[in-house]
VEXKOLSE-917109 format. One line per 4 residues: number of its first residue (from 1); for each residue x, y, z of N, C-alpha, C, O. Coordinates in steps of 0.2 Angstrom, whole numbers, plus 5000, padded with zeros to 4 digits. Example, Ala and Ser with C-alpha at 12.3 -4.5 7.8 and 13.67 -1.06 7.14 Angstrom:
1	5066,4972,5039,5062,4978,5039,5066,4984,5039,5071,4983,5042  5064,4989,5035,5068,4995,5036,5064,5000,5039,5067,5006,5040
END
This chain:
1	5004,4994,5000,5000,5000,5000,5004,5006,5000,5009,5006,5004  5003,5012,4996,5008,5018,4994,5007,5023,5003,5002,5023,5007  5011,5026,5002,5009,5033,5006,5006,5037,5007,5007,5041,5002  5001,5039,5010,4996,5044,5009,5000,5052,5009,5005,5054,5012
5	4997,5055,5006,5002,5063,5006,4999,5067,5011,4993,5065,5013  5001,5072,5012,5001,5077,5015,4992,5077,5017,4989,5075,5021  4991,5080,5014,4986,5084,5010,4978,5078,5013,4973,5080,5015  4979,5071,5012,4975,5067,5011,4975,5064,5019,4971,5060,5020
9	4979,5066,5024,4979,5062,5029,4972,5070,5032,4969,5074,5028  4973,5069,5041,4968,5071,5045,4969,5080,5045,4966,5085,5045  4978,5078,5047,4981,5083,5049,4980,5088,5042,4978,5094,5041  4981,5085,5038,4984,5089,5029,4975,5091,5028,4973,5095,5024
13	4971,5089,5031,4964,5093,5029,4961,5097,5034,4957,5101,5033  4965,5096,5040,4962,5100,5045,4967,5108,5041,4964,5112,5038  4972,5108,5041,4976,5112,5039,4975,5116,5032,4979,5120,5030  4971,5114,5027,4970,5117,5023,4962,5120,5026,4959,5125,5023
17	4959,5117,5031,4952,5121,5036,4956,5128,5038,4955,5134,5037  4961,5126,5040,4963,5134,5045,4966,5138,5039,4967,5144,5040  4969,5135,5033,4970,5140,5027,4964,5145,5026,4964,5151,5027  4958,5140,5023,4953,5144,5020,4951,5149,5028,4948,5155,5026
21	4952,5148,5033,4948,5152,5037,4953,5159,5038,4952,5165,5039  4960,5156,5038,4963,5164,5034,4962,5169,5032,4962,5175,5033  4960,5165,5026,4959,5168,5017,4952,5172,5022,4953,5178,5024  4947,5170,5024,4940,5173,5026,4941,5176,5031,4936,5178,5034
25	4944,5178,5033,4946,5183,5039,4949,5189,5035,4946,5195,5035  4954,5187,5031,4956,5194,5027,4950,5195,5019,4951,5200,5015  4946,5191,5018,4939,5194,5016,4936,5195,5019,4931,5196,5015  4934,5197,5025,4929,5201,5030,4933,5210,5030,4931,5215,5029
29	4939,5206,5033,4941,5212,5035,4942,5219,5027,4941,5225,5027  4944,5214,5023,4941,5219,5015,4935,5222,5013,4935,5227,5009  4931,5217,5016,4924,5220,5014,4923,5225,5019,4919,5230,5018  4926,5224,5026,4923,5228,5031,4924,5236,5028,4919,5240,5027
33	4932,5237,5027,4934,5244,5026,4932,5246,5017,4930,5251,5015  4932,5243,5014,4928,5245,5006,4919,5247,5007,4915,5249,5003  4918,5242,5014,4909,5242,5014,4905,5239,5011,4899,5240,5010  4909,5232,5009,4908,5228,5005,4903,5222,5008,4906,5218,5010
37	4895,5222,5007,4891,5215,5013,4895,5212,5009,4901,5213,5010  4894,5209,5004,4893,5203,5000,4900,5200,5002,4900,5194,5003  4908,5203,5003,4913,5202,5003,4912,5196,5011,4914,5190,5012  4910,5200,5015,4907,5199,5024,4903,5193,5022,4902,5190,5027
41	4900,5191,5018,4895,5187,5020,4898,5179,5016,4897,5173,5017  4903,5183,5011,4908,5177,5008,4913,5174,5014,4914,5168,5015  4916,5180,5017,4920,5175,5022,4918,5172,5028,4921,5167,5029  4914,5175,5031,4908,5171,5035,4906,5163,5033,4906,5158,5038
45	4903,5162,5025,4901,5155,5026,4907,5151,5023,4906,5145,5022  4913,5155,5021,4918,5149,5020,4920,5152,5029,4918,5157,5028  4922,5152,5035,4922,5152,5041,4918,5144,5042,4921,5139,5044  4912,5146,5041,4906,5142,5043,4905,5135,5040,4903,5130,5043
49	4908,5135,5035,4911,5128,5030,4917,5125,5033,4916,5120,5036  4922,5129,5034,4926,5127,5036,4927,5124,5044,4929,5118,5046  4925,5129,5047,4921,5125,5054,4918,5118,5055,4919,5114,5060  4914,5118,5050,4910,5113,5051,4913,5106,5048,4911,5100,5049
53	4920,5108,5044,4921,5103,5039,4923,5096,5043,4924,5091,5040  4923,5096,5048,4927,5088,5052,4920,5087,5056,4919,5081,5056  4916,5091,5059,4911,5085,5063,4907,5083,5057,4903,5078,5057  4907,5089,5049,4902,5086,5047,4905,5077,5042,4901,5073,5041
57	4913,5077,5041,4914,5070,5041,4915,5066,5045,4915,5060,5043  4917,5067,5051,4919,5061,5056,4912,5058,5057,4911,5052,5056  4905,5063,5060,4899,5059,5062,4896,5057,5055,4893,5051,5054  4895,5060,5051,4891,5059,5045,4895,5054,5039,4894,5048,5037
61	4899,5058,5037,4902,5055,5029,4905,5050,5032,4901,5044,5032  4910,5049,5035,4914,5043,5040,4909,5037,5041,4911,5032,5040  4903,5036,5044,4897,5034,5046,4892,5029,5041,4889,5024,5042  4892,5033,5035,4887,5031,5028,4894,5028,5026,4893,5022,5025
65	4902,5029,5025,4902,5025,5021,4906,5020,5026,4912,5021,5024  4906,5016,5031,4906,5012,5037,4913,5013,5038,4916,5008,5039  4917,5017,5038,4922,5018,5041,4925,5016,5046,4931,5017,5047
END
C-alpha cells in the first residue's frame, strides 16, 4: 500500500480548514473597510464551511460510508 500525502491524511485537511479560514478573515476584514456586505458574508460562510468541515465527516460521511 503507497503513502498517503500530506494533503490526504487528518492533519493535511484540517490544515487546509485553518488555510481557507485565513483567506476569510482577510475577506471580511476587505469587505469591512471598502463596505463591501457581499465580501462579509463570503468570508463568514467559508468560516462556517470550514468549521463545520470535520464534525460534518467524522459523524456523517465517515458513518454512511462504514468507516
Amino acid at each position: 500500500m503507497g503513502q498517503k500525502g500530506f494533503f490526504q491524511t487528518k492533519a493535511g485537511r484540517l490544515t487546509i480548514a485553518f488555510l481557507v479560514i485565513a483567506v476569510a478573515c482577510v475577506l471580511i476584514v476587505t469587505g469591512l473597510q471598502s463596505d463591501g456586505n457581499g465580501l462579509c458574508t463570503v468570508g463568514f460562510l467559508m468560516i462556517v464551511a470550514a468549521m463545520l468541515y470535520s464534525p460534518v465527516k467524522m459523524y456523517l460521511i465517515d458513518r454512511i460510508h462504514g468507516k
